[in-house]
Structures are given as structure tokens and as C-alpha cells.
N, CA, C and O atoms as CSV, one atom per row, in Angstrom:
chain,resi,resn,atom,element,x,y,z
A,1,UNK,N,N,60.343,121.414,7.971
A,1,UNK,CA,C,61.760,121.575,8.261
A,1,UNK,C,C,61.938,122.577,9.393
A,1,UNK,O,O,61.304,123.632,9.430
A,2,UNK,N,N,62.767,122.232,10.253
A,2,UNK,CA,C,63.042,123.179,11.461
A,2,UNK,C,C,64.269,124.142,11.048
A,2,UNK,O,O,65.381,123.786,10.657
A,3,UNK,N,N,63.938,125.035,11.175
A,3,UNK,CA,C,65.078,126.198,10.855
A,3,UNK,C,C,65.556,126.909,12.048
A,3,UNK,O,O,64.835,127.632,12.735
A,4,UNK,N,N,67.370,126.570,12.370
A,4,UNK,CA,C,67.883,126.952,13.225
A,4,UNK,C,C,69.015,128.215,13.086
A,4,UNK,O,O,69.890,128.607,13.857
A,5,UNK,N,N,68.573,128.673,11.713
A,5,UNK,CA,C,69.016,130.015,10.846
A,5,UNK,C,C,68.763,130.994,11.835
A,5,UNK,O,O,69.713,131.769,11.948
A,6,UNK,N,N,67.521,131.304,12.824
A,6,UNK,CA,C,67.347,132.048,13.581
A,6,UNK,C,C,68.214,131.974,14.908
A,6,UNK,O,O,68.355,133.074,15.442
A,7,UNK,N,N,68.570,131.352,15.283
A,7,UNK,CA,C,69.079,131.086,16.535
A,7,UNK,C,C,70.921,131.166,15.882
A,7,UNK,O,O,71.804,130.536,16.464
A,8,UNK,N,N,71.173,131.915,14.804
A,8,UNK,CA,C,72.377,132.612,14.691
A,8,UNK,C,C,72.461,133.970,14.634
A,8,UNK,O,O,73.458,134.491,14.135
A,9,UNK,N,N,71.571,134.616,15.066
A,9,UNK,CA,C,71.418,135.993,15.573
A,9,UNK,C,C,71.857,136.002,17.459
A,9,UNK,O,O,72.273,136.963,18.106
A,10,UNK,N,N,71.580,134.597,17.942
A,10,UNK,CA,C,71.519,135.218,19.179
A,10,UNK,C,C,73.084,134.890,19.093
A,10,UNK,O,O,73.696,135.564,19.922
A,11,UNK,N,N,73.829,134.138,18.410
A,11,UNK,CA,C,75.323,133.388,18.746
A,11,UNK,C,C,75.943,135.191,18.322
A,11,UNK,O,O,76.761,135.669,19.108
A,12,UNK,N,N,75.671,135.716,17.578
A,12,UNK,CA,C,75.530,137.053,17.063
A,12,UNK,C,C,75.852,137.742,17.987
A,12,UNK,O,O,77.009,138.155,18.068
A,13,UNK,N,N,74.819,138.068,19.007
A,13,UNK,CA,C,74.529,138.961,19.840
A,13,UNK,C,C,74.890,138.406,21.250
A,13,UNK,O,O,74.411,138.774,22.323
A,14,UNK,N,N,76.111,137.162,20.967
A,14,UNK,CA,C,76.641,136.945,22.098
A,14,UNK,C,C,75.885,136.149,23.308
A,14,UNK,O,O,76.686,135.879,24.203
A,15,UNK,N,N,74.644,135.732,23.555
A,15,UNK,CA,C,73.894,135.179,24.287
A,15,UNK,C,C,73.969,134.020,24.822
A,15,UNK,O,O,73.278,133.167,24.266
A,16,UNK,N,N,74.999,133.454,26.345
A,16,UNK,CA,C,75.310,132.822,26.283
A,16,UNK,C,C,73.970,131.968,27.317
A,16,UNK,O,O,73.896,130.786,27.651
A,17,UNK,N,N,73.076,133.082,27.594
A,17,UNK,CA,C,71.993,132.207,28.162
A,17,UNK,C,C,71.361,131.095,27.447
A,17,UNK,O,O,71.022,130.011,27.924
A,18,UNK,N,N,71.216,131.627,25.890
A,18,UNK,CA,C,70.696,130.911,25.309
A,18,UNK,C,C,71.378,129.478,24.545
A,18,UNK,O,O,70.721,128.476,24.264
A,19,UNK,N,N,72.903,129.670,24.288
A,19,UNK,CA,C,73.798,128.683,24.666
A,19,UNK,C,C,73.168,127.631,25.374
A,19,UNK,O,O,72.458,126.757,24.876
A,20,UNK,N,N,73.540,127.801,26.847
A,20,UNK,CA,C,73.278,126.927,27.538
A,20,UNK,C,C,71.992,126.405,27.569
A,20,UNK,O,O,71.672,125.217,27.513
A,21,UNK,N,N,71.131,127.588,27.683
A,21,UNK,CA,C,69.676,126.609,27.314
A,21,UNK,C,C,68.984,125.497,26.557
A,21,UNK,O,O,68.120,124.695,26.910
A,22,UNK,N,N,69.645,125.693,25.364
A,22,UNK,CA,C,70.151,124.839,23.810
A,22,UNK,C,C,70.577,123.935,24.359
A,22,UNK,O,O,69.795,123.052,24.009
A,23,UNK,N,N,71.747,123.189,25.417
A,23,UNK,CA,C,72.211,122.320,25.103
A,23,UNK,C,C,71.731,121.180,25.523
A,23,UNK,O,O,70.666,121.701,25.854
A,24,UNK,N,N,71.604,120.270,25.754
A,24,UNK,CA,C,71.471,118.631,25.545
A,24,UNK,C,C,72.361,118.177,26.908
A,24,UNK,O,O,73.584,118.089,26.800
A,25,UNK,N,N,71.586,117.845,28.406
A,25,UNK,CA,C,72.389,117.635,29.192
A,25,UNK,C,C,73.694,116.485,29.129
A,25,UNK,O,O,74.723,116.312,29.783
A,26,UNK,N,N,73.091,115.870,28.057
A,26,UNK,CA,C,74.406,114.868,27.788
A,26,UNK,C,C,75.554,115.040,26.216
A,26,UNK,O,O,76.084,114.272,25.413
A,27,UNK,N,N,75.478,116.524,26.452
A,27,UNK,CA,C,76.063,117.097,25.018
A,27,UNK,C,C,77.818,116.435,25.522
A,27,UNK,O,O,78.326,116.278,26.632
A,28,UNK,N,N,78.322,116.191,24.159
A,28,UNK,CA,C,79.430,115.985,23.489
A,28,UNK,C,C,79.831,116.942,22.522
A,28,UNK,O,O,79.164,117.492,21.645
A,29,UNK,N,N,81.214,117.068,22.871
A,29,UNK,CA,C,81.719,118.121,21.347
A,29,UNK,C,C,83.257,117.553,20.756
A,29,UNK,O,O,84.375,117.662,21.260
A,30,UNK,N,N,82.991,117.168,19.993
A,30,UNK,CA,C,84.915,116.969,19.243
A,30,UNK,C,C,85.054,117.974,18.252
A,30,UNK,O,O,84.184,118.366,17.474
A,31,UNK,N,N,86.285,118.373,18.357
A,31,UNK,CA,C,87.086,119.183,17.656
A,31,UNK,C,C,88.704,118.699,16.936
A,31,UNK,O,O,89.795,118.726,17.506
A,32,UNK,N,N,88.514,118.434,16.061
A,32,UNK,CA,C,89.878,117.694,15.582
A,32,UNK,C,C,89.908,116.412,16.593
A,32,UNK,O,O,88.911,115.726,16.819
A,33,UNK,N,N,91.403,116.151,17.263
A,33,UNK,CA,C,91.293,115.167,17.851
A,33,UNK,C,C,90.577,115.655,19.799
A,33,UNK,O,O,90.422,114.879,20.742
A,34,UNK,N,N,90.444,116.405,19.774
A,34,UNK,CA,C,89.760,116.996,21.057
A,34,UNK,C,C,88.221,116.954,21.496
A,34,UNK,O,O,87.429,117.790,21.062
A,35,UNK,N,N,87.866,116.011,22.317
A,35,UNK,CA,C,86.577,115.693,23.211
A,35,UNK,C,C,86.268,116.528,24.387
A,35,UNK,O,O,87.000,116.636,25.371
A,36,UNK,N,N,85.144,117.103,24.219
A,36,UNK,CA,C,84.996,118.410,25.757
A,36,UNK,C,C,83.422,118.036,26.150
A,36,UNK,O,O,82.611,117.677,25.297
A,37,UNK,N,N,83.193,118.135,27.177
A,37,UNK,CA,C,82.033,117.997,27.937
A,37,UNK,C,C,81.189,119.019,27.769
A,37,UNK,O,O,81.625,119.941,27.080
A,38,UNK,N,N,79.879,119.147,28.288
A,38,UNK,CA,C,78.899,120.184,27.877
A,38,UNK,C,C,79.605,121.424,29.056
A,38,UNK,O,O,79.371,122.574,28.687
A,39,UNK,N,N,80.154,121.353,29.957
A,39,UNK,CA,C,81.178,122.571,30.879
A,39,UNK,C,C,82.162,122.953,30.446
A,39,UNK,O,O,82.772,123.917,30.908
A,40,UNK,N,N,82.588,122.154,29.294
A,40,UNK,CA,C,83.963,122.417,29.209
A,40,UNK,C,C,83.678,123.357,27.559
A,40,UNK,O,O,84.332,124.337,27.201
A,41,UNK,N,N,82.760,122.834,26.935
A,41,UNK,CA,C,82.542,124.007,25.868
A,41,UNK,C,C,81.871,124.676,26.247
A,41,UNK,O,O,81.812,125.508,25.342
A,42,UNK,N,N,81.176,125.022,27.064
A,42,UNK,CA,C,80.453,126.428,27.899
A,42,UNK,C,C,81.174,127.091,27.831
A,42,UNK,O,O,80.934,128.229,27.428
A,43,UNK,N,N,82.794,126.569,28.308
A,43,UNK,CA,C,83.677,127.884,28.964
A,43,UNK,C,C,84.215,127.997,27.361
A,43,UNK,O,O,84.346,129.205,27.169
A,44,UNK,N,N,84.523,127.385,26.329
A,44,UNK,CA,C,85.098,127.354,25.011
A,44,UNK,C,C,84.298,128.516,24.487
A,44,UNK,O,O,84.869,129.347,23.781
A,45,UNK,N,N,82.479,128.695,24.898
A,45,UNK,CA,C,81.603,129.332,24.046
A,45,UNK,C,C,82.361,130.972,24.773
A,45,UNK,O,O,82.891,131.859,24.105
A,46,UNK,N,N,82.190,130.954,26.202
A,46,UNK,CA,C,82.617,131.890,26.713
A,46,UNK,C,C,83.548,133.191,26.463
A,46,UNK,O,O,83.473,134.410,26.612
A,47,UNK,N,N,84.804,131.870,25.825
A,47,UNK,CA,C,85.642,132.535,25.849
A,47,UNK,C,C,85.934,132.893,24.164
A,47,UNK,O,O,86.740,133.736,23.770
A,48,UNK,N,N,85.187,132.151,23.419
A,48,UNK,CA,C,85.139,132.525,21.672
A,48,UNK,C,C,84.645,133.808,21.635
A,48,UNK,O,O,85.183,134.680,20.952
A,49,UNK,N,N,82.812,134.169,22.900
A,49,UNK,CA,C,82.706,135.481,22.618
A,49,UNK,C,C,83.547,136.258,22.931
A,49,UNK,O,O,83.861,136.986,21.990
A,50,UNK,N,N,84.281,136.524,24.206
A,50,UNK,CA,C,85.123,137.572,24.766
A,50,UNK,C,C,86.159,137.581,23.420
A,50,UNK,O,O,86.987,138.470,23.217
A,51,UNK,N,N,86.017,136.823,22.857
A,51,UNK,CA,C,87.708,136.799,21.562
A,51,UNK,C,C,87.294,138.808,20.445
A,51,UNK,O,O,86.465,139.143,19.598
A,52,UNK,N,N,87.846,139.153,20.795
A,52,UNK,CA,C,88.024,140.288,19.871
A,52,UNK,C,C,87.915,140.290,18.346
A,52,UNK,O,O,87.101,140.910,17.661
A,53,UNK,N,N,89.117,139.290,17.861
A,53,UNK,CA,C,89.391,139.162,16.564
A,53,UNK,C,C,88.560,138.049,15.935
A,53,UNK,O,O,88.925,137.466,14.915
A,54,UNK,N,N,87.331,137.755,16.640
A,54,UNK,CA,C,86.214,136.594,15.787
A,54,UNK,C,C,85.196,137.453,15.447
A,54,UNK,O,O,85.035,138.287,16.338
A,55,UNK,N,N,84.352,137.605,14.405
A,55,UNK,CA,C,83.212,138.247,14.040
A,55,UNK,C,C,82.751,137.740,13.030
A,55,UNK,O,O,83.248,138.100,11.963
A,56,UNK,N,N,81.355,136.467,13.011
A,56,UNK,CA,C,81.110,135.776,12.349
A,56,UNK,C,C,80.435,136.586,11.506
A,56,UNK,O,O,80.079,136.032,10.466
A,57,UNK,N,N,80.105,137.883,11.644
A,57,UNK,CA,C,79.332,138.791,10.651
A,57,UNK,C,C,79.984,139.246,9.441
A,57,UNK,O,O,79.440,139.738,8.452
A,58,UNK,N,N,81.489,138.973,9.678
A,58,UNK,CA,C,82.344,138.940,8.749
A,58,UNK,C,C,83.184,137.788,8.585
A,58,UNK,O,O,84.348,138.121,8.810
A,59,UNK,N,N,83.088,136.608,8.296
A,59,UNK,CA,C,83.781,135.545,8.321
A,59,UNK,C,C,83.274,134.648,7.095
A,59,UNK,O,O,83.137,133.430,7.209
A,60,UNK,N,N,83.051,135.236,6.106
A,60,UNK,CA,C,82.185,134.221,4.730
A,60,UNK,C,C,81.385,133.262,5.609
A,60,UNK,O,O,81.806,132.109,5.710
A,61,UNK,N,N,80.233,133.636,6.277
A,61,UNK,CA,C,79.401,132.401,7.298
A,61,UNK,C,C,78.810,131.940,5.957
A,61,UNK,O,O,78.355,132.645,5.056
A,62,UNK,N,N,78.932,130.394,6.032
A,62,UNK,CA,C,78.130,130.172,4.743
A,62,UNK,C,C,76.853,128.899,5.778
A,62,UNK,O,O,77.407,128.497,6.801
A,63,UNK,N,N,75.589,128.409,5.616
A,63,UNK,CA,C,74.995,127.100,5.859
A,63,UNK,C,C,74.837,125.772,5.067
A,63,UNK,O,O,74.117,125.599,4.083
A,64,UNK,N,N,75.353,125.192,5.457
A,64,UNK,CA,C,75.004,124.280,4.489
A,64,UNK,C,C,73.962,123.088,4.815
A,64,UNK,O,O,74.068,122.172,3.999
A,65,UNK,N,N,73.102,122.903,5.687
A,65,UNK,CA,C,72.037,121.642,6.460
A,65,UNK,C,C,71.704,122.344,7.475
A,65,UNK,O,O,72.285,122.811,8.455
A,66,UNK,N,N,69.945,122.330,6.780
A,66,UNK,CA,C,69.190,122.816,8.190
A,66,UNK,C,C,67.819,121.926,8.474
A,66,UNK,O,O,66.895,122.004,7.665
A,67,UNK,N,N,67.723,121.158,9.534
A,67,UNK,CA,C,66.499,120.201,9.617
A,67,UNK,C,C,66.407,119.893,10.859
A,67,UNK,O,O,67.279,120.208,11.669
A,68,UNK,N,N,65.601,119.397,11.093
A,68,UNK,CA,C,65.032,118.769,12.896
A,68,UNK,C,C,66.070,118.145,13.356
A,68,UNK,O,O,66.353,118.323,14.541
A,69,UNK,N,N,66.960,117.193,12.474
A,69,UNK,CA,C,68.255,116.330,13.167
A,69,UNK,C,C,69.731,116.839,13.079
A,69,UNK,O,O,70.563,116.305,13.813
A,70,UNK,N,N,70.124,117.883,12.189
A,70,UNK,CA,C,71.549,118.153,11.639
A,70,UNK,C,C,71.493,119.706,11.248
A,70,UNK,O,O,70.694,120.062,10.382
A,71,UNK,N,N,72.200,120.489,11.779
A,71,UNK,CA,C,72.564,121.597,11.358
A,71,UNK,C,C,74.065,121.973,10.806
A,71,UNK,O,O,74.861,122.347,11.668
A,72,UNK,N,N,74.394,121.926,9.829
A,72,UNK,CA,C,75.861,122.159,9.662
A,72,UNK,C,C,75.893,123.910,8.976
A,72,UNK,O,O,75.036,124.609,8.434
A,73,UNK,N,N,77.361,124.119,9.344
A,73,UNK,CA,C,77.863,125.607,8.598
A,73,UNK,C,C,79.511,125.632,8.629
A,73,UNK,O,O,80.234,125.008,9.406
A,74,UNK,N,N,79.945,126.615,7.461
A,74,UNK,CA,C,80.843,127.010,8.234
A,74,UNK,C,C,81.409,128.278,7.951
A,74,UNK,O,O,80.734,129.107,7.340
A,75,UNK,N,N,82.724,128.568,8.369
A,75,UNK,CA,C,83.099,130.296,8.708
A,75,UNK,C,C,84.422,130.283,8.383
A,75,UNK,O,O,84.894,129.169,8.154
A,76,UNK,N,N,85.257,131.371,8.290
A,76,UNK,CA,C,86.477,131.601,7.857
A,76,UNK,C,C,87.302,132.403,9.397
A,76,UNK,O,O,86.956,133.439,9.964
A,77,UNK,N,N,88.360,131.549,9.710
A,77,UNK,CA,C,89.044,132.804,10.969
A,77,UNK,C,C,90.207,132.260,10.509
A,77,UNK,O,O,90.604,131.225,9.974
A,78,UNK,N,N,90.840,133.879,11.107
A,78,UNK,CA,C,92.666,133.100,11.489
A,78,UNK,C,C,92.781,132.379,12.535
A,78,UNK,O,O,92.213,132.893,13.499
A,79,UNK,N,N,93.338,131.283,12.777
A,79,UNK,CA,C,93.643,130.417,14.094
A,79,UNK,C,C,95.377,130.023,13.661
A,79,UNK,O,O,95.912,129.732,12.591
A,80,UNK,N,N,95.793,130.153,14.801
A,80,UNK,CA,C,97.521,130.078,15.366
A,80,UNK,C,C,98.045,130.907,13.904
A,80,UNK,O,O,98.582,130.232,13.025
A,81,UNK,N,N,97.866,132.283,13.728
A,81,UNK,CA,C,98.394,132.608,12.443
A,81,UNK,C,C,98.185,132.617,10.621
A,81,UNK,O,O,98.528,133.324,9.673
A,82,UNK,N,N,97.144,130.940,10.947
A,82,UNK,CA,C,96.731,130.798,9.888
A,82,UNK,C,C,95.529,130.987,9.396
A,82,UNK,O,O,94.666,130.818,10.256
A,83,UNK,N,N,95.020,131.341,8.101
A,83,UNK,CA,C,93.683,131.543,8.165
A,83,UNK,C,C,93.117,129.943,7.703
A,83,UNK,O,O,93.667,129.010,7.118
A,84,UNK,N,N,91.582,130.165,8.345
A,84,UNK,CA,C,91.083,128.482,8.525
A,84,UNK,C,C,89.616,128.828,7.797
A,84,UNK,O,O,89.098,129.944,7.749
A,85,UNK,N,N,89.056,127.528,7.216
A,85,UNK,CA,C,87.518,127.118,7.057
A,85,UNK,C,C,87.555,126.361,8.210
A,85,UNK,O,O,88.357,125.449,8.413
A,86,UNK,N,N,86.430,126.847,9.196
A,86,UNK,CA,C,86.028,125.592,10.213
A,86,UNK,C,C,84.484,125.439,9.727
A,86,UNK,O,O,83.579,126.263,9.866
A,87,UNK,N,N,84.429,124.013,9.049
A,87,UNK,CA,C,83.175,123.322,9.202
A,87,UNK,C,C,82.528,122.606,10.510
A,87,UNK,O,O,83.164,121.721,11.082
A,88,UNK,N,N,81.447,122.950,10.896
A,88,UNK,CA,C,81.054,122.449,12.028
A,88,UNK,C,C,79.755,121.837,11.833
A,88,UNK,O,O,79.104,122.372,10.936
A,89,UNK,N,N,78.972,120.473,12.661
A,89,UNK,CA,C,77.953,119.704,12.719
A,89,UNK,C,C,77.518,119.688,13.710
A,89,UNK,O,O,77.976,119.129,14.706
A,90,UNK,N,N,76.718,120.195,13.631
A,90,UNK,CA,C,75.462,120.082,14.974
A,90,UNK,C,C,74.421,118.703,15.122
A,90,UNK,O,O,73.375,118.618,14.479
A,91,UNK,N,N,74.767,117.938,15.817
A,91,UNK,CA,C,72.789,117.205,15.872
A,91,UNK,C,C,72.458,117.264,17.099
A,91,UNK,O,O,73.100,117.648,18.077
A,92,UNK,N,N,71.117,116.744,16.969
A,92,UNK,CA,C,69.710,117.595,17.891
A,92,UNK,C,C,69.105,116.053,18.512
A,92,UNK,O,O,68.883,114.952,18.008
A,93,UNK,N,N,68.976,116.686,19.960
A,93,UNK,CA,C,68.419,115.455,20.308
A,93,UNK,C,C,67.327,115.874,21.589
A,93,UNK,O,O,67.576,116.491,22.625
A,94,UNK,N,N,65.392,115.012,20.867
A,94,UNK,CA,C,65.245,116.099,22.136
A,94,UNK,C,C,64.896,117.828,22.028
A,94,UNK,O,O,64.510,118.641,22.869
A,95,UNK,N,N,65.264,117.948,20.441
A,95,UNK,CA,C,65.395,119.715,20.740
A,95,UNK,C,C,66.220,120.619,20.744
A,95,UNK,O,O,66.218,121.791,20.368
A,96,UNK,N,N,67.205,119.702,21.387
A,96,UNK,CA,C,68.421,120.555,22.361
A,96,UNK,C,C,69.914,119.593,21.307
A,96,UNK,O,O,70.062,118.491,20.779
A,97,UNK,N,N,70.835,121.043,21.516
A,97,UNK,CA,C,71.770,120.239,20.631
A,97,UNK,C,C,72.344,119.117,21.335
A,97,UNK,O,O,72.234,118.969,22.552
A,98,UNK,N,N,72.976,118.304,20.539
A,98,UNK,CA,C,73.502,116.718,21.778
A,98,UNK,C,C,74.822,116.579,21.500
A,98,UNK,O,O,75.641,116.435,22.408
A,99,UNK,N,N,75.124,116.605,20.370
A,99,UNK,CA,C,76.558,116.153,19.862
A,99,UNK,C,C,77.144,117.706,18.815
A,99,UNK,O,O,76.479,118.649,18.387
A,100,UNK,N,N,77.950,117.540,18.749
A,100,UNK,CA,C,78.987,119.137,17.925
A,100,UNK,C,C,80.402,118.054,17.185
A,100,UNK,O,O,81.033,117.220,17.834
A,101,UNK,N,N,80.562,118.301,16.076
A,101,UNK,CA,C,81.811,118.065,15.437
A,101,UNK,C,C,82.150,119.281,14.621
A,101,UNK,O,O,81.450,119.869,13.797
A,102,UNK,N,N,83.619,119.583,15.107
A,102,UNK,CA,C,84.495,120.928,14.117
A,102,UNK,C,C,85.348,120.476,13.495
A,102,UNK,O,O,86.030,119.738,14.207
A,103,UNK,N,N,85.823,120.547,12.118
A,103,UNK,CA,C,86.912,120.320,11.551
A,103,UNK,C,C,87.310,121.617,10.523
A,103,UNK,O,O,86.667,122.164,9.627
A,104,UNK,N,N,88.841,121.882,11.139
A,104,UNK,CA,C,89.202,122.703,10.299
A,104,UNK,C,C,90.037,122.643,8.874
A,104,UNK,O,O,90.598,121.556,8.729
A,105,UNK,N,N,90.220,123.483,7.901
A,105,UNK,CA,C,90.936,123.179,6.604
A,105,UNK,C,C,91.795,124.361,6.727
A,105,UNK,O,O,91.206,125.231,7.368
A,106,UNK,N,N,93.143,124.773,6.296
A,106,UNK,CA,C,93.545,125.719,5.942
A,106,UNK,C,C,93.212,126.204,4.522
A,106,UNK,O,O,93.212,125.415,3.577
A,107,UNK,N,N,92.965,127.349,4.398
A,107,UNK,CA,C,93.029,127.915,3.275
A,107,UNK,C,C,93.714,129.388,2.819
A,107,UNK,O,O,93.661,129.755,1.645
């Protein structure tokens, strides 16, 4: 089993070299009803770190799937006021992540 448990220290420590290195030149990401290109969540990753009020070190990070094809987790933030579970899916293609799905729940 490939464990990508480690490579949430660097999302941690802000590393957006390693971001990009990770990704899958033909990466896809949806978010609710929203489709972004591998540039266009670069600048999404960018600008999540610069965010002040995100700190996944405190956000109930829970994992739930870790293997060579699928990584899923998810985290607790406020978004527009409300506080959210965003579950997110990673798969791997290649190595490198390829595809990203986020869906959020209020809670």
C-alpha cells in the first residue's frame, strides 16, 4: 500500500513546490459544480495557503483511503460564514495526482 499520509506534512508546511511537482500534467479538479485546470488550482492552492483563517492542524483532519489509486480525507472550515465538512478525492495517475473531487456538507 502506498501511503500518502506523509505528503500531508508538506500541504502543512505550505510547500507549494511540492504541489506542483505532484501534479499530473493533465490534472482535473471539480468542486461542487466547479471544473478548474491544473493552473487554475495552482492559484486555488496558492491562495488556500496565504488564507489566515485555514489551519488543517486544527480542522478535525480525519483520512479515510490511502492506496496507489485513491486518497480520500476530510477537514472541518468555516466557508461563506458557515461551518463545512469538505470531503475530498484524490486519484493517482502515473504517480502524480490526475483528478481531485471536493464536496462540501454543512454541519
Amino acid at each position: 500500500m502506498v501511503n500518502h499520509v506523509f505528503a500531508l506534512e508538506k500541504l502543512l508546511n505550505k510547500d507549494m513546490g511540492y504541489v506542483e511537482d505532484s501534479m499530473h500534467e493533465d490534472f482535473l479538479s471539480v468542486q461542487e459544480y466547479e471544473m478548474v485546470s491544473r493552473d487554475e488550482f495552482l492559484q486555488q492552492m496558492k491562495d488556500w495557503f496565504e488564507d489566515p483563517t485555514l489551519d488543517l492542524r486544527n480542522a478535525n483532519l480525519r483520512f479515510l483511503t490511502d492506496n496507489e489509486d485513491i486518497h480520500t480525507f476530510q477537514y472541518e472550515r468555516v466557508k461563506d460564514g458557515q461551518r463545512v465538512r469538505q470531503t475530498n478525492v484524490t486519484f493517482f495517475k502515473d504517480g502524480k495526482i490526475y483528478r481531485h473531487m471536493g464536496h462540501d456538507v454543512s454541519i
